[in-house]
C-alpha positions as CSV (number, residue, x, y, z in Angstrom):
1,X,68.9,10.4,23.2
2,X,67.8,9.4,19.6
3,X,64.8,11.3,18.4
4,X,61.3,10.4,18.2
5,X,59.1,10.4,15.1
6,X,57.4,13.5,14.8
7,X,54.4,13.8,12.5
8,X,52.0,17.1,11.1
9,X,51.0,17.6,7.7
10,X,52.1,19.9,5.1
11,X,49.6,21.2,1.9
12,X,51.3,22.5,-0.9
13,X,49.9,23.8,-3.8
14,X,49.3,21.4,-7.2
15,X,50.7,23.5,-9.9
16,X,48.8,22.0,-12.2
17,X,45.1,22.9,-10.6
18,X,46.7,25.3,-7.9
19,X,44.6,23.3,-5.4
20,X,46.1,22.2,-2.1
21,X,47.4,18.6,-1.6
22,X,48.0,16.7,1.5
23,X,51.4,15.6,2.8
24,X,52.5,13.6,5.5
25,X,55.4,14.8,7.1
26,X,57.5,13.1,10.1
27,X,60.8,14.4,11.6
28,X,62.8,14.3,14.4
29,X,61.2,15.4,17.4
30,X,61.4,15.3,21.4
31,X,58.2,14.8,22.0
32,X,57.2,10.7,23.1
33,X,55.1,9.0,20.5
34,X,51.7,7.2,21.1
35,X,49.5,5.4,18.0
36,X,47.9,7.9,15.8
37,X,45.4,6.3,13.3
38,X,45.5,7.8,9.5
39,X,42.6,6.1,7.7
40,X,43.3,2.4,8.4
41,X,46.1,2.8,9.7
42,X,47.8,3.3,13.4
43,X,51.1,5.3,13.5
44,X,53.0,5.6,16.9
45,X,54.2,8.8,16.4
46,X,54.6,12.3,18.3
47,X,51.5,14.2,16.5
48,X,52.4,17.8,16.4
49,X,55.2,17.2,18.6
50,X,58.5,19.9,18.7
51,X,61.2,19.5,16.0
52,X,64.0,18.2,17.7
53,X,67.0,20.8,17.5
54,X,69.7,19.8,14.5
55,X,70.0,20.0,10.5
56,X,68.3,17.4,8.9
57,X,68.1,16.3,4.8
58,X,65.2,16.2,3.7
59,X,63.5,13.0,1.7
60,X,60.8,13.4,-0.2
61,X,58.7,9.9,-1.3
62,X,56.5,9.4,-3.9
63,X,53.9,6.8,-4.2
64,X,53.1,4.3,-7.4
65,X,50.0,5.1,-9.4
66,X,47.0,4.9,-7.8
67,X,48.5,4.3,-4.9
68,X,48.7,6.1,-0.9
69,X,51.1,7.8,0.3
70,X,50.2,6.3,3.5
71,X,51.2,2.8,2.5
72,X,54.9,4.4,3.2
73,X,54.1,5.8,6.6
74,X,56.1,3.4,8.2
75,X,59.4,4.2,5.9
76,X,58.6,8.0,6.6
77,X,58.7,7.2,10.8
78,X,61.6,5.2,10.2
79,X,63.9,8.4,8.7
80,X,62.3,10.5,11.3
81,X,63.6,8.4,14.1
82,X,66.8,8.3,11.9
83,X,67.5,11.8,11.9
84,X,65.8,13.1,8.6
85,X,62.5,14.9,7.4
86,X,60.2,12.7,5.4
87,X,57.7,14.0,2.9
88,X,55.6,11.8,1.3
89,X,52.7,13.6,-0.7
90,X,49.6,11.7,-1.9
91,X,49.9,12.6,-6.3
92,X,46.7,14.6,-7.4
93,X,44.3,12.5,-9.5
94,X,46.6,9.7,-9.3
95,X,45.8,8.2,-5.5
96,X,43.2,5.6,-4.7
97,X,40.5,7.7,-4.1
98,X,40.9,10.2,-7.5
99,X,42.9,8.5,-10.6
100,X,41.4,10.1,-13.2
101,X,44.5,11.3,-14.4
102,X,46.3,7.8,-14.7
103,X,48.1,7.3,-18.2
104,X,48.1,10.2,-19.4
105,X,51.0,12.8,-20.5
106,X,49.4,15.1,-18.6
107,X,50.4,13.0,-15.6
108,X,53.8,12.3,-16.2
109,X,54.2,16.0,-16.5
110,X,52.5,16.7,-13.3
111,X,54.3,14.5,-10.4
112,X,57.9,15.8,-10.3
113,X,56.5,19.5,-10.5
114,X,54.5,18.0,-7.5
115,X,57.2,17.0,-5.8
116,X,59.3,20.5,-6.8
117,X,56.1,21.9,-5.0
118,X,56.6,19.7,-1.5
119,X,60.3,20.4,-1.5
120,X,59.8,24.0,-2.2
121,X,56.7,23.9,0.6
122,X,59.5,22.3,3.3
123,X,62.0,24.9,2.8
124,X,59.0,27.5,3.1
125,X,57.8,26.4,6.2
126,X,58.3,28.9,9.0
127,X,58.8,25.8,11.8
128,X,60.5,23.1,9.5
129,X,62.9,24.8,7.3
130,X,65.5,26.0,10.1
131,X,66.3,22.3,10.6
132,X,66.5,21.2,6.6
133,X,70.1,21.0,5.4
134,X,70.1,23.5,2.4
135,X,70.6,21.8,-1.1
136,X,70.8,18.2,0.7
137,X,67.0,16.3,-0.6
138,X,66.9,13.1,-1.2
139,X,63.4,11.0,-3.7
140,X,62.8,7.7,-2.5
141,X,60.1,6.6,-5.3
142,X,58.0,3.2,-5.6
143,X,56.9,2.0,-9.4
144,X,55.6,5.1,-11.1
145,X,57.2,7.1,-8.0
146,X,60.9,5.6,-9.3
147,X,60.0,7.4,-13.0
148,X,58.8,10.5,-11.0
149,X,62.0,10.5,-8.6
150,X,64.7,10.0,-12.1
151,X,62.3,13.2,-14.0
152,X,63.1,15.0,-10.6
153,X,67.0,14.2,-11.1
154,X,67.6,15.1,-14.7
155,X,65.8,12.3,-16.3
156,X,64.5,12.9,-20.1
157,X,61.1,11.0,-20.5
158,X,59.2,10.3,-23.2
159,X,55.1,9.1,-23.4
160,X,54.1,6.5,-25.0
161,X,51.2,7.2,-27.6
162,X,48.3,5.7,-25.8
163,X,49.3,8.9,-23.4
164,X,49.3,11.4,-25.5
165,X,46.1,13.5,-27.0
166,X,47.9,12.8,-30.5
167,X,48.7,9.2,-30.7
168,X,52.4,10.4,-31.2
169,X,55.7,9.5,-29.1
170,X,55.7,13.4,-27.6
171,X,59.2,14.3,-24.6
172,X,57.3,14.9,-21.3
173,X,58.3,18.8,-20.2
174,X,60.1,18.0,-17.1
175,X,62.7,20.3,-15.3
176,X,65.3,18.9,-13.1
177,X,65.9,19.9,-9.3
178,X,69.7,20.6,-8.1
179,X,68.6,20.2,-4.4
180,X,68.1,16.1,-5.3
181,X,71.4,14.4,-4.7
182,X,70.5,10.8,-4.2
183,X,67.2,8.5,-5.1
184,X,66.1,5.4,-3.8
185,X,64.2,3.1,-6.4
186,X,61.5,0.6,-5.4
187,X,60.6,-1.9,-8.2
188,X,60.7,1.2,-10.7
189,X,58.6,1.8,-13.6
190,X,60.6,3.0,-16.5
191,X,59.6,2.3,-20.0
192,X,59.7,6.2,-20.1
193,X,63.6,6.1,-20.6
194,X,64.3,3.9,-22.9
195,X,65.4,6.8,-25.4
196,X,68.9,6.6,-25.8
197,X,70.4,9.6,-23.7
198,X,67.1,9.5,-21.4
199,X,68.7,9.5,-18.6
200,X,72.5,10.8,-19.4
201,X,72.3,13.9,-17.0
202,X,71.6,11.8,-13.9
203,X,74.7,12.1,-12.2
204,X,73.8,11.6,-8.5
205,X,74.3,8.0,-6.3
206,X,70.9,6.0,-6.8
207,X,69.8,2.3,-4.8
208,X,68.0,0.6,-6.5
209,X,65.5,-2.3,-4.8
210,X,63.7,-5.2,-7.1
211,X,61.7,-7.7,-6.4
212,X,62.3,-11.3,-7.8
213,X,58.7,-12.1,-8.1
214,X,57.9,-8.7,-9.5
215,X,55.7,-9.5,-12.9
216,X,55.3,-5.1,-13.0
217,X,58.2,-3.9,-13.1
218,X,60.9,-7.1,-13.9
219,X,64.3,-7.1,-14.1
220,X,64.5,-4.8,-17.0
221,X,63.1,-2.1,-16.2
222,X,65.9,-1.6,-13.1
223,X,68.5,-2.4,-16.5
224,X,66.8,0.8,-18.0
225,X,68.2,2.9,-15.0
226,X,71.4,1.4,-15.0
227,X,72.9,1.6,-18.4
228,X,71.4,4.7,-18.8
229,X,72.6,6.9,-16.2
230,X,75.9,8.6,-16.4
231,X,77.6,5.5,-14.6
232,X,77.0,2.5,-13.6
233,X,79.0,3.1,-10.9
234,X,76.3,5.4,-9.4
235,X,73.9,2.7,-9.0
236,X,73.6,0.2,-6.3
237,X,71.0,-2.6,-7.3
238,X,69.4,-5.6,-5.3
239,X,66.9,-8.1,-5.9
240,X,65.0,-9.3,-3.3
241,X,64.5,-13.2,-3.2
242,X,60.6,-13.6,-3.5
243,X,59.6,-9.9,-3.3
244,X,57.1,-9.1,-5.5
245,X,55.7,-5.8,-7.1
246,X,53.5,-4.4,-3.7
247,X,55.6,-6.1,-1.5
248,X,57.3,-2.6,-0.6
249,X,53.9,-1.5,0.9
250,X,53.9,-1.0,4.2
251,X,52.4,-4.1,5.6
252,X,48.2,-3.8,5.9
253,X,45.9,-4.4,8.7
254,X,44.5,-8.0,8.8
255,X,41.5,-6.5,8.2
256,X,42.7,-5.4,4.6
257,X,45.1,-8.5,3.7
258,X,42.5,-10.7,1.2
259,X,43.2,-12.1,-2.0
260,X,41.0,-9.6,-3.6
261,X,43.5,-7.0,-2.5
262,X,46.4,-7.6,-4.5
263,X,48.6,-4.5,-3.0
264,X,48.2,-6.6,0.7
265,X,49.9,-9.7,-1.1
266,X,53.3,-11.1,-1.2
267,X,54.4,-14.4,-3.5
268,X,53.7,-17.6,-1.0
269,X,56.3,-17.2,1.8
270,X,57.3,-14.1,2.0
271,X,57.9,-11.9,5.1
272,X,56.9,-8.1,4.4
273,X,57.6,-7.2,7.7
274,X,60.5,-8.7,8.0
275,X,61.7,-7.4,4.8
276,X,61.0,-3.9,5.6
277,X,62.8,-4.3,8.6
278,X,65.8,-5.0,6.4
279,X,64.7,-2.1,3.7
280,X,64.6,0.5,6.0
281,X,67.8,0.1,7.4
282,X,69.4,-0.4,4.3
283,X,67.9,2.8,2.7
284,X,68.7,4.3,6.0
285,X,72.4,3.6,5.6
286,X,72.4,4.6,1.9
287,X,71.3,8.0,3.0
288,X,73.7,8.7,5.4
289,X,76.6,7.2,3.2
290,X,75.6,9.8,0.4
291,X,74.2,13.1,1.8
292,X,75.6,15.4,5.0
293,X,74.8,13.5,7.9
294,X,72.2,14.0,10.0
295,X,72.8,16.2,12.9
296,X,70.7,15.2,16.3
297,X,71.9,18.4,18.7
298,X,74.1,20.6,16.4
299,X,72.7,23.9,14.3
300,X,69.2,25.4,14.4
């Protein structure tokens, strides 16, 4: 019987501020879903529910800049159902509701330690970390989430001077994590690389998703990742007919989907919900073609 999406949330600790921040995590569960809402939002999944016996990877998913990690809740129940543990954090003073911290180097320092902090939090966890598959984590990043997923996995960056407090091209301190052995890239951000060497010690498999329509992040900033990892070979890299930059949101209640609103908007004609239909699946398969599959009934 395939798992359930289970769903709780997890609060690590910033390093920057050492304040807590909050997580959404869904796994494989036993326990039968019903809709949850989270904000504007409904969720069928199992609230609270068990954590279905196996070994899991873990995948953890960072949001764009002033974004929600919400608006990737439906990815997140997707893996669950799929046989792996989603963690997607909302960034500290770089969400919709605090982004006081947007453009600056101080920023670009802080999200991969954030995400080092969730992946360190999972493993810590007294309930969860019996079911992670040790040395097996996976970043799934959209826009400034792709930059923050390629820091995590041995990318070099560097800010630009309108970031820094000295007007100066300064290297953002970043310290890779071994445990990531695969990203996912959603129309990435990545001006941040363009050193030559940036991103030389990223040696793991990495998808790459673009958007045709995407005026944010266009064509060349996918280019950046490709000639500048170790391989090309490593990369795998699609552009979606039509897709534009938000168009990997998580489709938005009707209520939310106006003009004014330019995350709830797609180029004329295109099908979010049909395409993350298709994205799911295909990041799904990715996953399971490059880390230790998951396990539905074997170790606990």
């Amino acid at each position: 019987m395939s798992p359930t999406a289970g769903c709780r949330t997890l609060e690590p600790i910033d390093p920057e501020t050492g304040t807590p921040f909050p997580v959404l995590l869904a796994y494989p569960s036993t326990a039968p879903e019903k809709a949850e809402r989270f904000g504007p939002y409904l969720l069928d999944v199992a609230m609270d529910g068990p954590v279905a016996p196996g070994a899991y990877p873990l995948v953890v998913v960072s949001h764009g800049s002033g974004g929600s990690h919400l608006t990737h809740r439906g990815l997140a129940a997707h893996l669950a159902r799929a046989g792996f543990v989603a963690a997607v954090p909302e960034h500290p003073r770089n969400n919709r509701n605090d982004n006081t911290l947007a453009g600056t180097h101080t920023l670009l320092a802080g999200r991969p330690r954030q995400l080092r902090a969730v992946i360190d939090a999972a493993f810590a966890d007294a309930t969860l970390a019996p079911h992670l598959v040790a040395g097996a984590v996976a970043a799934i990043g959209h826009s400034l989430g792709g930059y923050t997923a390629l820091a995590l996995a041995g990318g070099r960056p560097t800010a630009a001077e309108h970031e820094t407090p000295d007007a100066t091209l300064r290297p953002v301190p970043v310290t890779p994590d071994a445990r990531v052995k695969a990203l996912v890239l959603l129309a990435p951000a990545t001006p941040w690389y363009m050193v030559p060497g940036a991103l030389a010690a990223v040696r793991v498999p990495i998808l790459v998703i673009s958007g045709e329509k995407d005026e944010m992040a266009p064509p060349w900033h996918a280019a950046v990742v490709t000639r500048g990892v170790a391989a090309e070979t490593q990369v795998e890299h699609r552009v979606i007919p039509n897709a534009g930059h938000y168009s990997f949101l998580a489709p938005f209640p009707e209520a939310l989907r106006n003009p004014s609103f330019p995350p709830s908007q797609d180029p004329p004609g295109f099908d979010r919900a049909a395409f993350h239909a298709e994205m799911y699946a295909e990041i799904e398969a990715f996953l399971r073609r490059v880390l230790p599959v998951a396990s539905d009934g074997g170790s606990e």
